[in-house]
VOZABA-684771 format. One record per residue: residue in one letter; y, x, z of N, C-alpha, C in turn. Coordinates in steps of 0.001 Angstrom, whole numbers. Each point is the difference from the previous one (the first is absolute). Layout:
% VOZABA-684771
rest / n_yy / n_xx / n_zz / ca_yy / ca_xx / ca_zz / c_yy / c_xx / c_zz
a / Y / X / Z / Y / X / Z / Y / X / Z;
...
END
This chain:
% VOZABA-684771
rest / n_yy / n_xx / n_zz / ca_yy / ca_xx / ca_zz / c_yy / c_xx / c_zz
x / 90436 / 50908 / 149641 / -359 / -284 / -1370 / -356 / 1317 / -684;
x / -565 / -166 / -1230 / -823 / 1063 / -455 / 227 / -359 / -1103;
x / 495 / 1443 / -425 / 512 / 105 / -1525 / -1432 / 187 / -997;
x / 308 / -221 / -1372 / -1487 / 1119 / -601 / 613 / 1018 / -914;
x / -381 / 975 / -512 / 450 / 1004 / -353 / 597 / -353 / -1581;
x / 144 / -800 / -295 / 203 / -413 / -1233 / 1535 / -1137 / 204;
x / 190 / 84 / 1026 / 1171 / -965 / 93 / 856 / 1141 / 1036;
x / -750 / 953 / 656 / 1355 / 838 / 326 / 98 / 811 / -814;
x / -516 / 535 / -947 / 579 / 765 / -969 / 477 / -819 / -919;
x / 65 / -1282 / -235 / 1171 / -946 / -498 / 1356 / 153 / 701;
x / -334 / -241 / 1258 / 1359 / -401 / 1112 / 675 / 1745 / -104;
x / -763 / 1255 / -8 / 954 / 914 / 38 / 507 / 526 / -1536;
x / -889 / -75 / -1109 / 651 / -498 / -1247 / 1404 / -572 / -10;
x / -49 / -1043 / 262 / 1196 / -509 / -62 / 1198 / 394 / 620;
x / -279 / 407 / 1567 / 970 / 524 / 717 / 383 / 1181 / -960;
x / -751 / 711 / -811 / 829 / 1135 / -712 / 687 / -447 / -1105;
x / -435 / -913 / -558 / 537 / -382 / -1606 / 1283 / -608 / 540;
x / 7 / -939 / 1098 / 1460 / -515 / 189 / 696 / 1394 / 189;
x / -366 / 732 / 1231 / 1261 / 1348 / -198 / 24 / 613 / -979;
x / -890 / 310 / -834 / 697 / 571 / -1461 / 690 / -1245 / -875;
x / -64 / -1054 / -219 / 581 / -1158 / -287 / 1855 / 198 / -8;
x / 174 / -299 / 1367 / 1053 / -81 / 288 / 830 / 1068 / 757;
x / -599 / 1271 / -65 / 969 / 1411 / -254 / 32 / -164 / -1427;
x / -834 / -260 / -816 / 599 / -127 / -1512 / 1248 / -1151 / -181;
x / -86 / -852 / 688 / 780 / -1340 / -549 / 1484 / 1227 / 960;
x / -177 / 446 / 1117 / 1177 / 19 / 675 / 737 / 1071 / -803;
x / -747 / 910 / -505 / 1076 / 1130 / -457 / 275 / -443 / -1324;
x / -147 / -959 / -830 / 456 / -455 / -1135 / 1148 / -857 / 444;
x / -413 / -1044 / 1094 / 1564 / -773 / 620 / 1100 / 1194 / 430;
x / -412 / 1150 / 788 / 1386 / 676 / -163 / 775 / 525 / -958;
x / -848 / 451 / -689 / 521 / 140 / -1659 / 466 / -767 / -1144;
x / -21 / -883 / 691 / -10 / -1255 / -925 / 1638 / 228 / -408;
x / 440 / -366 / -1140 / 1270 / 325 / -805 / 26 / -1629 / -987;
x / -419 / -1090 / 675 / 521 / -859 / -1062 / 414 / -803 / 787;
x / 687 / 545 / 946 / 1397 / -1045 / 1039 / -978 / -984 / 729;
x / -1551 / 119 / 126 / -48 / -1367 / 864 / -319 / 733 / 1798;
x / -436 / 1165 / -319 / 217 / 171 / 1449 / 1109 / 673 / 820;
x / 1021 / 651 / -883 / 1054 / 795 / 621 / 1354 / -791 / -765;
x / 677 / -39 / 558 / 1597 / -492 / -727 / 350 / 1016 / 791;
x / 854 / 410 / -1437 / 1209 / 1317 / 542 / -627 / 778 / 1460;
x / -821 / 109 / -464 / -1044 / 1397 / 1111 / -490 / -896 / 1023;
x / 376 / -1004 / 181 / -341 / -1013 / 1482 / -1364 / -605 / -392;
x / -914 / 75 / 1016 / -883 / -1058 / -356 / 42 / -1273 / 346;
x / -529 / -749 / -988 / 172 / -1704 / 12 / -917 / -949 / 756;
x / 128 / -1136 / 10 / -1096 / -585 / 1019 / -1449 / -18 / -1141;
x / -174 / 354 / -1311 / -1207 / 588 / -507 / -612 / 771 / 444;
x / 861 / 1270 / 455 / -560 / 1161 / 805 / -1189 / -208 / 870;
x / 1120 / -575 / 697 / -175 / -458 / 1561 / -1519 / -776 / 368;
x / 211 / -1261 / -779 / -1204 / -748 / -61 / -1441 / 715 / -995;
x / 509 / 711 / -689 / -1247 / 1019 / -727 / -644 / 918 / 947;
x / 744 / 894 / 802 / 1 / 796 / 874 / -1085 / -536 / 1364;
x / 909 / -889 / 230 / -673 / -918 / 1013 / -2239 / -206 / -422;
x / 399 / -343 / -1198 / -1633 / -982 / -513 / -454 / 1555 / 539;
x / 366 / 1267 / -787 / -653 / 1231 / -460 / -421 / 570 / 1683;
x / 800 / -604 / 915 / -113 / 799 / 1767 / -1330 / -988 / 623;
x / 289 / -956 / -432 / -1325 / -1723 / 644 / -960 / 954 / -648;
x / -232 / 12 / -1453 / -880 / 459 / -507 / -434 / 1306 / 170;
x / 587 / 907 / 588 / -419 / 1500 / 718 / -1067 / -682 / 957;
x / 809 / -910 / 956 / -596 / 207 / 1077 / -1551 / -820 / 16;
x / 33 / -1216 / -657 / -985 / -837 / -154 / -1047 / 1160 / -829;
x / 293 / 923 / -961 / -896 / 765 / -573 / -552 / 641 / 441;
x / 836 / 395 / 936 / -622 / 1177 / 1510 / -754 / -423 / 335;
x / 31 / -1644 / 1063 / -943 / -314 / 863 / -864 / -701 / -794;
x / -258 / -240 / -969 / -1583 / -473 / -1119 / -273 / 1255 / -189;
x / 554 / 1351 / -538 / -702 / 1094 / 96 / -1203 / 693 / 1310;
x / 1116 / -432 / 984 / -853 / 1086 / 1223 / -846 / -1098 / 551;
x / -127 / -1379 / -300 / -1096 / -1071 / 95 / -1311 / 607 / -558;
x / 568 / 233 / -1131 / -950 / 374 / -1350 / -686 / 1386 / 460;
x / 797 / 1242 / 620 / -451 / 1102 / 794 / -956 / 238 / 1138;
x / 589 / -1409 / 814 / -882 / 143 / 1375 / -1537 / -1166 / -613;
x / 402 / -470 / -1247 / -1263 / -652 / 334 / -956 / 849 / -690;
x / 331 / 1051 / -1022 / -1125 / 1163 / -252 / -375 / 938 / 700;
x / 1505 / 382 / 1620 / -685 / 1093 / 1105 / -1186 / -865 / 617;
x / -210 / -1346 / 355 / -709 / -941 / 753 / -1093 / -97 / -934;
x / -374 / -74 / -830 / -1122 / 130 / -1545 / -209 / 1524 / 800;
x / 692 / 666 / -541 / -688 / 1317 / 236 / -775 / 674 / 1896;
x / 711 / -606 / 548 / -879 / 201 / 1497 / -1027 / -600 / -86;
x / 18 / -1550 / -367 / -1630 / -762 / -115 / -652 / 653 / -883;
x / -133 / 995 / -1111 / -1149 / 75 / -763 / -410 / 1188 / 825;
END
C-alpha cells in the first residue's frame, strides 16, 4: 500500500502530538496533590489505570508515527 504525502505527514503528526500529549498528562499525574492518584504516598488504582492509557498510548503513537515516517522515506525514493 501506498501512502500520499499528505496522510503521512498526518500519521507522523500525530505520532508526535500524542508523545507530547501524554508526557504532559504523565508528569502532571505524578504531581498530582489532590489525593486521586497517590494516598499517603501510595499510588491508587487511578494511577495505575492512567499510567497504563499514557504506556498503550506511547506505543500506538510510536507505531502511527514511524507508519507516517516510512511512508515519506518510500515518497521520497519514488520521486
Amino acid at each position: 500500500m501506498k501512502l500520499s504525502r499528505r496522510i503521512s505527514w498526518f500519521l507522523l503528526a500525530f505520532g508526535v502530538w500524542s508523545w507530547f500529549i501524554w508526557i504532559t498528562f504523565v508528569k502532571n499525574l505524578v504531581k498530582d496533590g489532590s489525593g486521586l492518584a497517590f494516598d499517603n504516598g501510595h499510588p491508587t488504582a487511578y494511577f495505575w489505570v492512567h499510567l497504563l492509557l499514557a504506556v498503550v498510548s506511547f506505543v500506538l503513537g510510536t507505531a502511527i508515527g514511524v507508519i507516517g515516517l516510512r511512508g515519506l522515506r518510500a515518497l521520497r525514493r519514488t520521486s
